[in-house]
N, C-alpha and C positions, 0 to 999 in steps of 0.2 A: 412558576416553574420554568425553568431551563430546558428547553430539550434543543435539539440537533437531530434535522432531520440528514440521514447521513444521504440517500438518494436526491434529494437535493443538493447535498454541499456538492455530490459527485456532477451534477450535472452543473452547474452551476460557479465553477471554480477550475473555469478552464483558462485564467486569469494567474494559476496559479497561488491566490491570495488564498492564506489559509486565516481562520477565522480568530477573533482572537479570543484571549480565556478569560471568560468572564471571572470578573474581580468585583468584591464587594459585595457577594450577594450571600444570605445567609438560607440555611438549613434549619425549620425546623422539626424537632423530633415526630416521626411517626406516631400518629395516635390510632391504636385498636379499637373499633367500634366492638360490641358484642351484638350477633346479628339472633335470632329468632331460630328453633329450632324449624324448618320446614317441614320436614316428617312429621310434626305431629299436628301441622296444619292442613296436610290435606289427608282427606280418608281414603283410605284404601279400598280398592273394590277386587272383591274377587274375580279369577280369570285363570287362566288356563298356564301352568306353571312352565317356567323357561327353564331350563337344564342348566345347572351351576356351572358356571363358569369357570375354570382351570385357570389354577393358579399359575398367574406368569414366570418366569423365570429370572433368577438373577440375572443370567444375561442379557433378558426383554427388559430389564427395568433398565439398564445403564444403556441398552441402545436407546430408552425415551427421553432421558439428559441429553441435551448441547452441549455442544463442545463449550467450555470457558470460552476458548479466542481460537475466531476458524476466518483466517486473513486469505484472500485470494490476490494475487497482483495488484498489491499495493506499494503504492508509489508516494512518498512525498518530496516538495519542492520546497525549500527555504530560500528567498530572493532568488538567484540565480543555479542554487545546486541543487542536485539531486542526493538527498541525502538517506532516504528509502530506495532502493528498486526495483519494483514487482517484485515484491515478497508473497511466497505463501504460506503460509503456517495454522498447524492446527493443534491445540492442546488441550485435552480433556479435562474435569473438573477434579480438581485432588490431583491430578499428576504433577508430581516434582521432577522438574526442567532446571539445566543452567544454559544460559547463552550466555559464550566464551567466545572473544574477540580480542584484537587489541584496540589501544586510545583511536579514535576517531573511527570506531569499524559502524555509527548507529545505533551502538547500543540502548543510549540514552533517550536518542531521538525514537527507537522502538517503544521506552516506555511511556513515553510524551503522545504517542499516537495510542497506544493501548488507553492511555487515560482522555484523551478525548480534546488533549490541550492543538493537537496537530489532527490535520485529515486529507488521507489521501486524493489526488487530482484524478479528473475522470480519464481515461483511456480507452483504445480501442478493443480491446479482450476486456471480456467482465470483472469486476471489480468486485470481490467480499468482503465485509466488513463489516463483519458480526459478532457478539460478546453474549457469550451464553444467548446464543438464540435470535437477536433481536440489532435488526440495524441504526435504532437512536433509544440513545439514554437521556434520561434526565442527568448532568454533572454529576448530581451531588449522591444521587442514586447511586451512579455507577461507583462514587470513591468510596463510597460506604460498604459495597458487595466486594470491593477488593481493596485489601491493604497494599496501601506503596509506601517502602521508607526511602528516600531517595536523599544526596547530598543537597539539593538547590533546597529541602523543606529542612533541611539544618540549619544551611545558614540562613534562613529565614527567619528562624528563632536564636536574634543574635540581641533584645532586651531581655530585663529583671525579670524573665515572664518564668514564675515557679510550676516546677517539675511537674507536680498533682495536675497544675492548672493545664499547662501543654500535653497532657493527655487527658484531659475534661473536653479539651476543644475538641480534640478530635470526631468527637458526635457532632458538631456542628461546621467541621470543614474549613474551622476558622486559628486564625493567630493569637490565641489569646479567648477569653471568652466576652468583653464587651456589656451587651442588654442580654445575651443567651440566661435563659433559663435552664439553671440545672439543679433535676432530681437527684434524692437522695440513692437514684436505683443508679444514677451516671457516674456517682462519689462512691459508690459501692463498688462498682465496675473496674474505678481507674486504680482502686487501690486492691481488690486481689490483682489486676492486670503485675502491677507495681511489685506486688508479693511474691507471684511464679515467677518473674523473671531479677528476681532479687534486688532489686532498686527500691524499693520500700520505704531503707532509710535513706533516702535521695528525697521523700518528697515534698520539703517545704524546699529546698535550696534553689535559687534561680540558676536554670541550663543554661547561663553564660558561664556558670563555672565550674559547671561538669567535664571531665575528660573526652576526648570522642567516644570510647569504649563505652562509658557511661551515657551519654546522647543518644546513643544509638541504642541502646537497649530503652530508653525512653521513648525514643520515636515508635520502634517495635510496639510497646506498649497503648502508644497513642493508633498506629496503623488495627489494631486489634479490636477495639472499642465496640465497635459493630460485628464481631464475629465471624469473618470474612472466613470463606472458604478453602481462599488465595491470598497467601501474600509474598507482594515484589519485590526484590530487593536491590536499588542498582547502585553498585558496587561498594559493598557496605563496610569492608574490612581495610579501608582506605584510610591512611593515617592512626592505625591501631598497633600497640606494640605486640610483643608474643606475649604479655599476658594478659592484657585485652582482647588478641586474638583465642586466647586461649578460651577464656569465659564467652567471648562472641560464639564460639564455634559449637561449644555445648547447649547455650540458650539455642538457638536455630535448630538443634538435634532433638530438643525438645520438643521444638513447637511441632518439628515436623511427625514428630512420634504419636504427637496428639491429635491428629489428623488435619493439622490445615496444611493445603499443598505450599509448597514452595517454585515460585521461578528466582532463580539466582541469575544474575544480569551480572558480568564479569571479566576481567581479562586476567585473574587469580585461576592456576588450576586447583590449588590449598582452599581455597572455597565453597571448591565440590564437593557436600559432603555426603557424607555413605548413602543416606535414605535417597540421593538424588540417581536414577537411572537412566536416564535421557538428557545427551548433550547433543547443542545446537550453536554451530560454529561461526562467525560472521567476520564477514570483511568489507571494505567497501560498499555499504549499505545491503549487503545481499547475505541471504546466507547461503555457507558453500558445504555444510556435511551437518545430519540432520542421522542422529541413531542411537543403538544404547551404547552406553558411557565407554566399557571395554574396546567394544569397535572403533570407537570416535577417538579418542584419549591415545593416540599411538605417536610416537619418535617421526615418520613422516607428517603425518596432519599436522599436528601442534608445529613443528617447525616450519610447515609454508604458512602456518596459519599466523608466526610473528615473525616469517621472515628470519630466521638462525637457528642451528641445528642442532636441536637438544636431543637430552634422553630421558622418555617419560618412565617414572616409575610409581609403580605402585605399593601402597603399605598398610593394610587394615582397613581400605575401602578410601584409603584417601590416595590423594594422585599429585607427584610433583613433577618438575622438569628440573637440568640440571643439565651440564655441558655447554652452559652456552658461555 
């Protein structure tokens, strides 16, 4: 097992050196033990009765959930820059987020540290850095509880590696599947995945010669495998035409309808889409406006936010810019 003790790394990485991401190691699938009924192992004895308990309430149940990702002044260093700084950020589990930037605002480098590839340097004000709950993950734990489809894991699948197979891997965190053992419950998975989001008849053909629009609804497919709660996206609608984006924009409305949250990682306001009610603005590693969508999404933000002075508009829940 892989873990990362993160109160270590903080204390310990004041060297700046951040850790590197381990390569080559594999996942195997979770196996459920079946444990023993205990109630009917021990006896019960009579005694003096406790007065029933009251039922909690929905809103006592979701204040006992953790945030997804609750970052306190976090900072990271790559060689000489600072390309995080003291960020704080907190996002509950299900809630659909976009973080909206331009090129070079950290976006990326935000998702690189949510996944565990980057880790914040220790500082003089406390440092959080926790993920649902808990300051070190096992890797491959944490990729499996959250889906990410990112550009770098495209072109990563740039062999004859077929479509079925590149979301087979995905339970095992790997490029391809290798010695992995896969069930017929894993072959079952990747082809409804394959069927909701209409790629289906994609899945003998090798992803060297799928369209982007098509890739990306493959990767979707593979980021899903483990049933994540959350999934990433950064910046997915990146060399897609209008009618890839068209079919992109619908699958994502889907998923998101279906209850898995969405964070949209972005410098697209066309991206946003309806179900998402929380945007989160960044520049320069920090972020500088943090609220719901209508507030955030205005003609002054967006334009110091890329620097030229647009006019945001809005149309059926979706939001563009124009004037510049």
């Amino acid at each position: 097992m892989v873990r990362y003790d993160t109160k270590y790394l903080l204390n310990n990485n004041r060297n700046n050196d951040i850790p590197p991401h381990p390569t080559g190691m594999e996942r195997k699938p979770n196996r459920r033990t079946s444990r023993p009924d205990v109630s009917t192992l021990i006896k019960k004895s009579p005694g003096p009765r406790r007065p029933a308990r009251k039922p909690s309430s929905p809103g006592s149940k979701q204040r006992d959930i953790p945030p997804l990702l609750e970052f306190e002044n976090v900072t990271v260093i790559k060689g000489n820059a600072k390309i995080l700084d003291s960020l704080s950020l907190t996002i509950a589990e299900g809630e659909n987020v976009a973080i909206l930037g331009p090129n070079g605002a950290g976006k990326s480098s935000l998702i690189k540290t949510i996944n565990r590839e980057y880790y914040p340097v220790a500082s003089e004000r406390p440092v959080t850095f926790r993920i649902r709950g808990k300051d070190s993950w096992d890797v491959f734990d944490l990729r499996a509880a959250i889906g990410i489809v990112s550009n770098d894991l495209q072109f990563s699948l740039t062999r004859n590696l077929p479509v079925r197979e590149a979301v087979i891997s995905g339970f095992f965190s790997s490029i391809g599947l290798f010695m992995h053992k896969v069930t017929p419950d894993m072959e079952r998975k990747a082809d409804e995945l394959l069927e909701f989001l209409r790629v289906a008849h994609l899945r003998d053909r090798p992803m060297t010669t799928l369209s982007s629009g098509e890739a990306r609804r493959v990767l979707i497919a593979r980021a899903l495998v483990h049933e994540p709660k959350t999934l990433i996206l950064d910046e997915p609608t990146n060399s897609l035409d209008l009618n890839a984006l068209h079919t992109f924009r619908k699958t994502l409305r889907k998923i998101a309808q279906s209850g898995t949250g969405i964070i949209m990682v972005t410098h697209n306001l066309h991206d946003i889409i309806p179900e998402i009610s929380r945007v989160i603005l960044m520049k320069d590693g920090r972020f500088v406006a943090d609220g719901r969508k209508k507030e955030i999404l205005t003609d002054e933000r967006i334009g110091g936010l890329f620097d030229v002075p647009v006019r945001v508009k809005e149309d059926g829940g979706w939001y563009y810019a124009t004037g510049y």
